[in-house]
BAGUSE-738305 format. One record per atom (N, C-alpha, C, CB): x, y, z. Coordinates in steps of 0.001 Angstrom, whole numbers, plus 500000, padded with zeros to 6 digits. Glycine has a CB too. Layout:
BEGIN
XYZ...
//
This chain:
BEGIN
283922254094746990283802254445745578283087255776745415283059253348744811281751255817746094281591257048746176281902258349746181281390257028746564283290258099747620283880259445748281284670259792746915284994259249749896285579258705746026286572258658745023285566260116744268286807256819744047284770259075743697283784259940742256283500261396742939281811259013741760282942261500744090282567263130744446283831263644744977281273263400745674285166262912745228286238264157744994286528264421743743287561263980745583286562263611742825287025264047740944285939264901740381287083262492739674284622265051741132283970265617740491284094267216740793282836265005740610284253267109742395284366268358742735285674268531742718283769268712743878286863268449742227288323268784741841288147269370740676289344267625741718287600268388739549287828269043738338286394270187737543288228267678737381285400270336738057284420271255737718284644272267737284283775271521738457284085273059736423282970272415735835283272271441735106282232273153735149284293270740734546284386269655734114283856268673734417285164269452734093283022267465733469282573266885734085283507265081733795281067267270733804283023264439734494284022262672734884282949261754734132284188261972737152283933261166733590283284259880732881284472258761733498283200260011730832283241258065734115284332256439735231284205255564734535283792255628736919285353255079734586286211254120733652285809253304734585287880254263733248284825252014733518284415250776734389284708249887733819283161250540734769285452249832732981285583248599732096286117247383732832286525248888730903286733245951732390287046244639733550286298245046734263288449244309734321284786244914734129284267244615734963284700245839736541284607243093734878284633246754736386284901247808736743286126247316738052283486248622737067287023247168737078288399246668736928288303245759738192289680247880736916287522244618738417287484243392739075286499244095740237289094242669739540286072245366740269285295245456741884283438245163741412285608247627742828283031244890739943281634244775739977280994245991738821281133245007741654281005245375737928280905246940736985279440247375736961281422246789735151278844246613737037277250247193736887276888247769738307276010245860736447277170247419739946277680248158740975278132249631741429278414247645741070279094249518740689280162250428740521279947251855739404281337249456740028279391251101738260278685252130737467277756252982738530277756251387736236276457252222739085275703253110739688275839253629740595274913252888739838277050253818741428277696253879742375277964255366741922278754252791742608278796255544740825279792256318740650278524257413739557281423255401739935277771257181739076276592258000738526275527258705739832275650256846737483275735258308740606274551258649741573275747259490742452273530257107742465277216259321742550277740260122742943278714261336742391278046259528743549277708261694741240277884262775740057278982262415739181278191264252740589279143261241738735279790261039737187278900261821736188279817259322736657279033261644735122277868262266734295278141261485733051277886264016734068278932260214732599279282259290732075279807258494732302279562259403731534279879256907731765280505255949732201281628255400730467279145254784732959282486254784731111283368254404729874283654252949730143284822255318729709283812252162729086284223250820729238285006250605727979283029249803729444285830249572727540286489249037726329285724248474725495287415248176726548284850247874725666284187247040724598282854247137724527284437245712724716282285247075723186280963247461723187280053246343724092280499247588721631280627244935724228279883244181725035280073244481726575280175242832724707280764245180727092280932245692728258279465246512728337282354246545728359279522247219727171278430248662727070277176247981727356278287249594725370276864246878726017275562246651726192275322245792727717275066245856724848276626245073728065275818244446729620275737245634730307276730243197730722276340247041730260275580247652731507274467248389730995276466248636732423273835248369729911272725248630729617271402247414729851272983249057728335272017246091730015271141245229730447271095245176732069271471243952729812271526245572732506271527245871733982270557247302734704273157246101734260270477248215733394269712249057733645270254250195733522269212248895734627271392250148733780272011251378733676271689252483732175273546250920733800271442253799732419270527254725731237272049255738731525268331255598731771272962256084732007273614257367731431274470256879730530274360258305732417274886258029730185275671257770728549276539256910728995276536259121727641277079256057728185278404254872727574279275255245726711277957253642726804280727255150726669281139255236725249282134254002725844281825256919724466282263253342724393283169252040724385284105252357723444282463250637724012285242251955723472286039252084722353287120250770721474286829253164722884286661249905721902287318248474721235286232247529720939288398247637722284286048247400719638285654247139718590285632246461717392285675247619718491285088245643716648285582245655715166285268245884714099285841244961714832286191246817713469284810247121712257284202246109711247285248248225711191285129244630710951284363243900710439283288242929711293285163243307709710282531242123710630282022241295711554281374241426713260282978240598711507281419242855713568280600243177715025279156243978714424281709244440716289278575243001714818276889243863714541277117245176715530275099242707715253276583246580715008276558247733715592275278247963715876277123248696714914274171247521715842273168247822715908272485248089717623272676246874715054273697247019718349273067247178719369273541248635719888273270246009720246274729249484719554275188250349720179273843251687719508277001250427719861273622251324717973272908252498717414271226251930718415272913252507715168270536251447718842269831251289719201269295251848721142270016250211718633270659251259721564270557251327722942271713252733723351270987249653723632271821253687722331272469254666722593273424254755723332271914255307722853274390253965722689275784253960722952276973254638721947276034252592723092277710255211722608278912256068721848279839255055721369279783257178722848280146254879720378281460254272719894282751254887720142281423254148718557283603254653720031285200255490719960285201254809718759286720255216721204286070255923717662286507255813716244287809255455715847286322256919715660288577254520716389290228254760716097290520254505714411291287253462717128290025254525713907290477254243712234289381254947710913290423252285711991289996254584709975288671255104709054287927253842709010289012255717707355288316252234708847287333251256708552286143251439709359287846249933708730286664252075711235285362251994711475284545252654711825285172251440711961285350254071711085284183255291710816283686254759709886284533256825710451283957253809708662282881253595707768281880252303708482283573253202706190282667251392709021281375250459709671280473251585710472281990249060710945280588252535711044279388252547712045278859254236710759279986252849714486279329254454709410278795254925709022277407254184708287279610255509708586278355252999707970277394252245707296275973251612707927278143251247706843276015251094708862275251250832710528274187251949710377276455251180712217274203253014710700273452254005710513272469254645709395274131254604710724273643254960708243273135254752707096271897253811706349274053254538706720272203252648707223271109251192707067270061251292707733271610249790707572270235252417708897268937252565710003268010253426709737269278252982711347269027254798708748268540255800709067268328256587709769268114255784708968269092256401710833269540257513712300270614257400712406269050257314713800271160258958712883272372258583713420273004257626714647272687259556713600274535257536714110275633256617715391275913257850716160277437255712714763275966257875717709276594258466718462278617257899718526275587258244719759279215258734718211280363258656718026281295259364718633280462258736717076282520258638719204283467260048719584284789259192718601283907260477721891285298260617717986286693260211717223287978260521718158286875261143715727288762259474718032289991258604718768291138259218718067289976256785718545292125260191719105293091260797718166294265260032718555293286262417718268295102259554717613296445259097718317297514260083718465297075257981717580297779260561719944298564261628720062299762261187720398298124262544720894299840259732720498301263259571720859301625258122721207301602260475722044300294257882721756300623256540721997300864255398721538300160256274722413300466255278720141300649254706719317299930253296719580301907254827719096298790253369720208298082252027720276296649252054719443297803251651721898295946253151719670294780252944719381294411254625719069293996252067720573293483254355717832292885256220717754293850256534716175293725257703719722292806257332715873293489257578714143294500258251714164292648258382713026295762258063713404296908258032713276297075259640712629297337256725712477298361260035712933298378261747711974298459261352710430300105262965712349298551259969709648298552259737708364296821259742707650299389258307708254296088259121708839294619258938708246293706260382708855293844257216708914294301260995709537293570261851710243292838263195709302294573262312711361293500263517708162292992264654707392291858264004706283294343265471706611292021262588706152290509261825705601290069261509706195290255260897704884290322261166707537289021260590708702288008261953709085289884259923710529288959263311709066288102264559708862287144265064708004288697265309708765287609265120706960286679264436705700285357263893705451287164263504705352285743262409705752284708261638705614283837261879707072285227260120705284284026262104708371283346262528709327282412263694708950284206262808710305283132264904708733282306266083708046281126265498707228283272266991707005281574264483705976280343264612705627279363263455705471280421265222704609279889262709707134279053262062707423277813262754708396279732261056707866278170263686709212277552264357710107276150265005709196278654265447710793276902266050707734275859266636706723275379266138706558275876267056705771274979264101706380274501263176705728273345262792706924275645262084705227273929263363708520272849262487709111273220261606709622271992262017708426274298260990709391274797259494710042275144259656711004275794258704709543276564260358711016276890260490712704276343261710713289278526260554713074276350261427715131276560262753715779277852262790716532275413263090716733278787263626716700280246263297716970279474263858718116281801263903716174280304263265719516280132263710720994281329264680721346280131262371722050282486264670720850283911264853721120284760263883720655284158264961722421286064264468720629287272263975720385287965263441721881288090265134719616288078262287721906289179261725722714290851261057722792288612261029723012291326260823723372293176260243723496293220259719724544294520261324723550294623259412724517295539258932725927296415258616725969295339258133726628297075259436727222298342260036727420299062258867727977298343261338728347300688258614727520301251258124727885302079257660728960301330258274727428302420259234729262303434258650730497302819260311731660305933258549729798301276260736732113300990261422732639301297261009734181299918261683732158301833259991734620302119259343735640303585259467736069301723258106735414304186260424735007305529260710735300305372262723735075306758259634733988305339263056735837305035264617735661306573265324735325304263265340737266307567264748735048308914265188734252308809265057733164310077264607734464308078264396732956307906263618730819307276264745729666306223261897730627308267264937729056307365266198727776306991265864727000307872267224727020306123264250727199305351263471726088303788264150726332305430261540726338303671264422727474302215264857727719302360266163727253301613264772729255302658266963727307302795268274726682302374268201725199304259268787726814302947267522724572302949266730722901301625266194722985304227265281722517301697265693723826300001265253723508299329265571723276299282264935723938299249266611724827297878267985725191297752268607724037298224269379726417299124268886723010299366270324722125298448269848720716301427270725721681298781268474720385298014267508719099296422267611719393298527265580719152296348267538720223294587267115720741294382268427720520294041266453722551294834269092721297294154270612721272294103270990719480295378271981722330295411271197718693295012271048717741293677270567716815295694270699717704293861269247717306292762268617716326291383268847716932292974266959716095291447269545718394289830269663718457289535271061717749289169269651720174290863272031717389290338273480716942290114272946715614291423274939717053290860271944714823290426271757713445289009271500713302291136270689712830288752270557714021286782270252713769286637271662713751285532269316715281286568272266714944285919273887715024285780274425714155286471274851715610287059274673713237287395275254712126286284274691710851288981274919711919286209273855710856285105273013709971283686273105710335285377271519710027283308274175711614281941273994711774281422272469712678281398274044710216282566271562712812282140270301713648281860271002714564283064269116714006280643270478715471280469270197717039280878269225717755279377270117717377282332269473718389282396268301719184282351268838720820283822267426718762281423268973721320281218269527722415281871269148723540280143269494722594282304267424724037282555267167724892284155266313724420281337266616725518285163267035724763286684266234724796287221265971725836287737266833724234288224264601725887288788264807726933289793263225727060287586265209728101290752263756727569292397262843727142292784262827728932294078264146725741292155263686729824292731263003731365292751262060731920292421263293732249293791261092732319293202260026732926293802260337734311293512258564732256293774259088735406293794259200737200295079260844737155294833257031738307296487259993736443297357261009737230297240262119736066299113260451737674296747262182735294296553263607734769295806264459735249296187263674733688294612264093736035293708265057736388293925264799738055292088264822735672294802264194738472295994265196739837296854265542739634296600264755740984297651266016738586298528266881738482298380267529737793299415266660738388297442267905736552297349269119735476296044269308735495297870268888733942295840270584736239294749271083735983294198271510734477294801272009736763295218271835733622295252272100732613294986271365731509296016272470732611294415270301731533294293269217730883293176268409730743295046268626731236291913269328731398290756268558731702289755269089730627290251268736733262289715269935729850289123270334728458287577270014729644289606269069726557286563269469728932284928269648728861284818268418729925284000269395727061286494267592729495285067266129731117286303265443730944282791264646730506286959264872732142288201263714732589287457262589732338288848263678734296288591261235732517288325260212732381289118259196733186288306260118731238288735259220734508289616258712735604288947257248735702289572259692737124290389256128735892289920255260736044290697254571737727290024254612734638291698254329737521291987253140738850292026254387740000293891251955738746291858255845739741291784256921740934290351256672741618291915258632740333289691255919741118287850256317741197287946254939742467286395255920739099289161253798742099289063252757743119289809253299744378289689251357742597290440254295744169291236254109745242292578254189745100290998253056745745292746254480744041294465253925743531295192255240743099294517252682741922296249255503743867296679256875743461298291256433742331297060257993745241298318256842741047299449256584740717300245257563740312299412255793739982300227258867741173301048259775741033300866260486742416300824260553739770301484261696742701301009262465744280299691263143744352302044263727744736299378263006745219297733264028745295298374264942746017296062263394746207296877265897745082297362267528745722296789267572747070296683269026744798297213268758747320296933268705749017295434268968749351297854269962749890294936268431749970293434268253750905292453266898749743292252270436750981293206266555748924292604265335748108292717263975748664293244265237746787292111263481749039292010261831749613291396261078749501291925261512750545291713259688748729291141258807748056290979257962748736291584258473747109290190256725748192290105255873749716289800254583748523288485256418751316291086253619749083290938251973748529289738251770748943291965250725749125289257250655747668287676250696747488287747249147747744286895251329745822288607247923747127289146246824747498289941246358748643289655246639746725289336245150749179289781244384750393290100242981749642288533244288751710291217242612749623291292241095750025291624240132750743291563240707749614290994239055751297291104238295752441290877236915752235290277238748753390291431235728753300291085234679752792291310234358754295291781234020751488290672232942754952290646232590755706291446231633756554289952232544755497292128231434757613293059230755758115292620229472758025293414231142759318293138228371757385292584227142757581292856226024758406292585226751756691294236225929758760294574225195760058295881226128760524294964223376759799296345225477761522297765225631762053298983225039762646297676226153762633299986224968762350300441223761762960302194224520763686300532222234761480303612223406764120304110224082764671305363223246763129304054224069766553306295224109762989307072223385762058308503223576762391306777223797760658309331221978763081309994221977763766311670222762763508309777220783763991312360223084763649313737223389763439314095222841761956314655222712764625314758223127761343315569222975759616313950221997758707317808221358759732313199222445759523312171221400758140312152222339756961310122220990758566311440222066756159311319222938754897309813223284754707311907222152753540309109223879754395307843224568753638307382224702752598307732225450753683306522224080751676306157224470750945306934223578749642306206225783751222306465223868748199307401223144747120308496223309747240307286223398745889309621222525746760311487223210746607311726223545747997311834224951745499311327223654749371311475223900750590312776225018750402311678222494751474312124226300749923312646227217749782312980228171750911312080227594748979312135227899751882311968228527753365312449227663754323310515228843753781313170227671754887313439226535756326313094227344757892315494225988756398312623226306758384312518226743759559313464227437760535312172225908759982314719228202760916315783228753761496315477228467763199315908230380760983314152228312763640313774227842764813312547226914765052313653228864765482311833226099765847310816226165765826309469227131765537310966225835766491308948226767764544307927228262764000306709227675764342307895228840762095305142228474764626304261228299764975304444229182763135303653228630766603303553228260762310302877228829761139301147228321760993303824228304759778300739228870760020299299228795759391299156228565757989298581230001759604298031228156757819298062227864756399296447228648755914298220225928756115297129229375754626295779230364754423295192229724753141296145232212754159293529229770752819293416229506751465293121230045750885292998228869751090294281230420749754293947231321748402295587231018748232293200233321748529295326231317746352296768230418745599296862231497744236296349228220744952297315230607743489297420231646742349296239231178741461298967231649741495295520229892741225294283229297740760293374231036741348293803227348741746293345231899742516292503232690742491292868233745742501291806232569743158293683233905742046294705235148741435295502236127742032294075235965740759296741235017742789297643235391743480298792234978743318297402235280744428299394235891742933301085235223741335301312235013742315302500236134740015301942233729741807303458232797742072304838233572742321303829231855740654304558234354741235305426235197741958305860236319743375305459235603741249304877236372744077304962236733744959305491235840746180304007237210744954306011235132745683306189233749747153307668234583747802306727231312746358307110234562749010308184234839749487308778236009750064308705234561748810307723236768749332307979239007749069306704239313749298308467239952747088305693238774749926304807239844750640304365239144752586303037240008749356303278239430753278302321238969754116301661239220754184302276238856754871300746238437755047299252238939755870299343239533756526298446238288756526298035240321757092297726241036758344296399239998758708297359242905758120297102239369760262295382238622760581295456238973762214295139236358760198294460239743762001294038240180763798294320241180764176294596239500764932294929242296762977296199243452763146297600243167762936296276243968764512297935242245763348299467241869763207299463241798761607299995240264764057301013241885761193301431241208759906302105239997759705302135241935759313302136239415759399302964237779759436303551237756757845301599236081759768304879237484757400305275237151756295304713235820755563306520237151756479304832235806754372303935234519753808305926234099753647302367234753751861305808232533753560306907231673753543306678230482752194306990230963755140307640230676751703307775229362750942307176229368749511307077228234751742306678228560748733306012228873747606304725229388747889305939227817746778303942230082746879302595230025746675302250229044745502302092231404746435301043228417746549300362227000745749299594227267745196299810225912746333298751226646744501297209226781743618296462227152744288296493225670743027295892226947745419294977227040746774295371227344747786294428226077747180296209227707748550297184227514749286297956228509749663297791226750748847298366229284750711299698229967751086300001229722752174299804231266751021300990229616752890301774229385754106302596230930754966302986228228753514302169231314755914302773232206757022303355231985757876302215232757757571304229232942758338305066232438759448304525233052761057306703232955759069304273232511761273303103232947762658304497233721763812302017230865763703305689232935764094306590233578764849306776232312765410306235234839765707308515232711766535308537231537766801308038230947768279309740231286766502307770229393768536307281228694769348307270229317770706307857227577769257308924229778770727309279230071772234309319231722773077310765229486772298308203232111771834307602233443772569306429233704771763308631234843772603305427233887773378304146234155773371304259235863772801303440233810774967303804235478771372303307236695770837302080236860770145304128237115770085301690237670769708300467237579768807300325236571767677300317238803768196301049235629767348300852234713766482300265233435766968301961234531765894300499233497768380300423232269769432298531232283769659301574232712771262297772233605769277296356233517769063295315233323767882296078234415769472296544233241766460295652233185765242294945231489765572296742233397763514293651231756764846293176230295765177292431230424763401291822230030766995292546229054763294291542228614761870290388229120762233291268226919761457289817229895760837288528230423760598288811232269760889287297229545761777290168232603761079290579234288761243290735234567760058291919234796762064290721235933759748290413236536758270292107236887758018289109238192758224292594236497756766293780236983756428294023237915755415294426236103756208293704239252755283293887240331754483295203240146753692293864241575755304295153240028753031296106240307751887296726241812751605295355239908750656295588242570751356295423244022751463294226244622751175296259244624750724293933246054751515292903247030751641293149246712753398291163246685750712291760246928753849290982247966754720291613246737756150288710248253754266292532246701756868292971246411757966294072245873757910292272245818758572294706246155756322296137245338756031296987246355755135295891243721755099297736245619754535298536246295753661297720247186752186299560245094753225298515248030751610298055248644750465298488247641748953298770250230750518297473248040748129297640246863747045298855247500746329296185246548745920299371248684746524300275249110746026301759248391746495300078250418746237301636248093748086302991247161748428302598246019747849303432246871750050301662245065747686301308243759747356302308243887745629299227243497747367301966245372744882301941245036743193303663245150743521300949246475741722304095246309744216305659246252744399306363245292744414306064246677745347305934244546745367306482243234745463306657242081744654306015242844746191305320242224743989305379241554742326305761241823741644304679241376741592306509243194741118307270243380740113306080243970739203308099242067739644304841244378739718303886245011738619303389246262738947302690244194738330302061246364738794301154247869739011299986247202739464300788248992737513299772248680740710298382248358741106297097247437740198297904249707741317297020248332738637295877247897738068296107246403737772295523248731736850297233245752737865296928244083737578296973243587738753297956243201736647297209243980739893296874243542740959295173243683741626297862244143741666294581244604741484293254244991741213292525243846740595293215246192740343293094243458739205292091243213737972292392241176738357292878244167735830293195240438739436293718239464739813292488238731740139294704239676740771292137238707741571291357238007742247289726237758741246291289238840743725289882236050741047288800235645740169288747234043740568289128236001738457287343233530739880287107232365739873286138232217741011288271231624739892285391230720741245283901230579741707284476230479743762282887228613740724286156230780743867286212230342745154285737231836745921287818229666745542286563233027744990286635234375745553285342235289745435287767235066744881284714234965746026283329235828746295283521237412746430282619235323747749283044237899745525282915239663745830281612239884746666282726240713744228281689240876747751280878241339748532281283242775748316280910240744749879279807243255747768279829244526748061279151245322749353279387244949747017279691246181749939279312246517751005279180248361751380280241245710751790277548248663751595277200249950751254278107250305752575275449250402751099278713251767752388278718252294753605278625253505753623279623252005754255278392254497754720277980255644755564279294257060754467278465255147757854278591257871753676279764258584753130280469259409754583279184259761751764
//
């Protein structure tokens, strides 16, 4: 995690990186991972939700936060105006909740306003945007807010043919010269996320905002002498082994048959710890170095490999219960073949492995 944060930092400079830790810094440990990635020159951290924010402020963590999912009715703001946390603004309701918040304190909200350049999910719309200017202006004269910058996010920067990012870059840029134009200070902007800030240099304004690049996860090409390094391992342990004779079947629906005598294993971890069902069938292990295909369904607890067959001594003929079975990272496959195979993306393959069986270990090592 480290090596990740001090290549984005030193790629994009003087720009500075704000690491996207949100899920729990997307399943690897967010309060961890935060200090991880601050001590190895982030100079901000980002999460989705203000309760994300305040647990890594109960953990200790002191550099800036900005959260951006929210509600403007019914969410007490006090903890963000207190423990100096940035909001993201996607609407006017909740430029007026966290005007109002403030207003009630008498200090200002640290704020960044949310432009929707395209994406059409979140961030003030081009219909509310010339009154969300407005009422910002003269909330700032009033004292209430302090705007940090304007932020976005780009749609399809993961496809470097797409002239949606262009449209994007061109709106943002816009709307940060409009504040200007108004005398706003918004000092710090910024709409890069992983594959924007490896492929457009041009796009990193005052500070990026890289998130599944910081784990390890490349979802576009890196430029040349850039190298990231998977930050996640998953593994589960061989639990017995047995030999499974000619035409038997495996597993639910005996979807797999035996074609010879097979020496298989049985690993534990299922989809109960967050390993789709759908994968039965379309990925393997690596246990000992070798790879072995997984066979048959995936169970709740449970997966089944095909070790090789009976009547040649190969490396399958030494797995024994209690051997580590990588799934993927650091002596196996990449989580990127694991998500292929599922029919998804790295980041939900990442954000998977949960519950009281799958123990996270974090483990310092040597940069």
């Amino acid at each position: 995690m480290a090596h990740n944060v001090r290549t984005f930092a030193a790629l994009v400079a003087p720009a500075g990186v704000m690491a996207v830790v949100k899920a729990d810094g997307y399943n690897h440990g967010m309060a961890d991972i935060a200090r991880t990635a601050v001590d190895a020159g982030a100079q901000a951290l980002g999460v989705a939700t203000l309760g994300e924010a305040l647990d890594l402020r109960d953990t200790g963590v002191t550099a800036p936060v900005t959260a951006w999912i929210w509600l403007a009715e019914g969410e007490d703001l006090t903890g963000a105006l207190d423990r100096d946390i940035t909001l993201g603004i996607p609407s006017l309701a909740h430029l007026d909740a966290a005007v109002a918040t403030a207003a009630s304190a008498g200090r200002p909200m640290k704020v960044g306003l949310m432009v929707d350049t395209g994406l059409s999910r979140s961030g003030i719309s081009p219909a509310e945007w010339p009154e969300a200017l407005e009422r910002a202006d003269a909330a700032v004269d009033a004292g209430h807010l302090e705007i940090t910058g304007l932020f976005s996010h780009f749609a399809s920067a993961d496809d470097p043919t797409s002239p949606v990012t262009d449209r994007q870059e061109a709106l943002f840029a816009a709307r940060i010269q409009e504040c200007r134009a108004r005398g706003l200070d918004v000092p710090v902007n910024h709409i890069a996320n992983t594959p924007a800030v490896l492929s457009r240099a041009d796009l990193r304004h005052e500070m990026v905002r890289p998130g599944v690049g910081i784990y390890g996860v490349d979802p576009c090409a890196l430029p040349s002498g850039v190298e990231l390094r998977a930050a996640m391992t998953l593994r589960a342990k061989v639990v017995t082994t047995r030999v499974v004779a000619e035409g038997e079947g495996v597993s639910y629906g005996h979807h797999w048959i035996a074609p010879t005598d097979r020496r298989t294993a049985v690993v534990a971890l299922g989809y109960a710890d967050g390993l789709p069902r759908a994968l039965s069938g379309k990925f393997g292990v690596t246990v000992n170095g070798t790879w072995y295909p997984q066979i048959g369904r995936v169970c709740m607890d449970q997966i089944v490999i095909d070790l090789g067959p009976v009547d040649v001594d190969g490396p399958g003929a030494s797995v024994r219960p209690g051997d580590w079975a990588v799934i993927f990272g650091e002596g196996g496959r990449s989580v990127r073949e694991i998500a292929d195979a599922a029919g998804t993306i790295d980041y939900e393959i990442l954000t998977l492995p949960r519950g009281s069986r799958v123990a996270r270990r974090t483990v310092p090592v040597q940069p």
